[in-house]
C-alpha positions in Angstrom: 195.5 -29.7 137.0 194.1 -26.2 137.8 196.2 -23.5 138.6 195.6 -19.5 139.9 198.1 -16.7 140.7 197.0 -14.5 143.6 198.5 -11.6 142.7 198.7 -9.9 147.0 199.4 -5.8 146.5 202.3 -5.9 149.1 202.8 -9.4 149.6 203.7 -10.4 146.6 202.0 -13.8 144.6 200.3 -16.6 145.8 200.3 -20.1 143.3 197.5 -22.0 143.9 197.4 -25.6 142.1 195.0 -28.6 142.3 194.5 -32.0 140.6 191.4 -31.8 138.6 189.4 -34.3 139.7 189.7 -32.8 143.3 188.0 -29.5 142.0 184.6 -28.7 143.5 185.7 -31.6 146.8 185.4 -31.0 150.1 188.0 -33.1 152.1 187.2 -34.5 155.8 190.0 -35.3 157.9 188.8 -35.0 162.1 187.7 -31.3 162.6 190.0 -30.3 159.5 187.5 -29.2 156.6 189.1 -28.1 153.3 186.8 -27.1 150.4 188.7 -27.2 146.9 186.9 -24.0 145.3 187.6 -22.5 141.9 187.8 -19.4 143.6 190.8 -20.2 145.0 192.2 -22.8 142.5 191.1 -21.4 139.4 188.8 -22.3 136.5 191.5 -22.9 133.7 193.9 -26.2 133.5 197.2 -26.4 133.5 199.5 -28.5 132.0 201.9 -30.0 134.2 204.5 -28.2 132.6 202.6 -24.5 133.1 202.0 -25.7 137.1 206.0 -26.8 137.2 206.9 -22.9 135.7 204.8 -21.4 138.2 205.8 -23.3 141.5 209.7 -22.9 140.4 209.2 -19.6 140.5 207.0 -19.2 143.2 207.7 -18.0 147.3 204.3 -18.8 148.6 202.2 -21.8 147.3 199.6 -24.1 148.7 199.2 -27.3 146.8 196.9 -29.9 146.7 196.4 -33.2 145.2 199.0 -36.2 144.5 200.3 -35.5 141.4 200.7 -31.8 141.9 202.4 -32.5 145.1 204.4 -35.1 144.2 205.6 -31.9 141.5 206.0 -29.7 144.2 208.5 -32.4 145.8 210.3 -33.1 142.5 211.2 -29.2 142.6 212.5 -29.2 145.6 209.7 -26.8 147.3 208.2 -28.9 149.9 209.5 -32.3 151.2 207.3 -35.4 152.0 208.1 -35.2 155.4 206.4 -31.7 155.3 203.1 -32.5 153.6 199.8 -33.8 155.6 197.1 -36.0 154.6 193.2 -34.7 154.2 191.1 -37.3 153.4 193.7 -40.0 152.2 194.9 -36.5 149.6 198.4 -34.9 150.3 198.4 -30.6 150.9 201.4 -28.8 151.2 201.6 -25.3 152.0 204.9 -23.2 150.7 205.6 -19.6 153.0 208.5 -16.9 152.6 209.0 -15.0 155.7 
């Protein structure tokens, strides 16, 4: 997994987490495009231990991937219900208003 913490002057923190192999992908789904960028997911792995620490303590995330998702569900952040499919690869996003 790759993982990045925007750090938002403001807004607060932003955890950004991606299965490895999807690094460097562009997904296709219809008109929905979503490039999986190191800029936004990071260059360094993660364990899925480090990822788990981050989402529990995050209030915004966006997700990517199926096994970092399927985390994201086993915390209790997102439910499956809540996640959509982009190019056969679940994406959930996580907000605090």
């Amino acid at each position: 997994m790759y993982l990045k913490v925007h750090h938002i002057p403001g807004a607060g923190e932003v955890v950004a987490a991606c299965d490895s192999e999807l690094l460097g992908v562009t997904l296709m789904h219809g008109d929905v495009e979503i490039r999986i960028t190191e800029g936004f997911y990071g260059t360094e792995r993660a364990t899925e231990e480090e990822v788990g620490r981050a989402l529990a303590g995050a209030t915004n995330a966006n997700v990517i991937g199926k096994r970092v998702v399927a985390l994201a569900i086993a915390l209790g952040l997102v439910s499956e219900e809540c996640c959509i499919i982009i190019g056969g690869i679940p994406h959930a996003q996580v907000f605090e208003i």
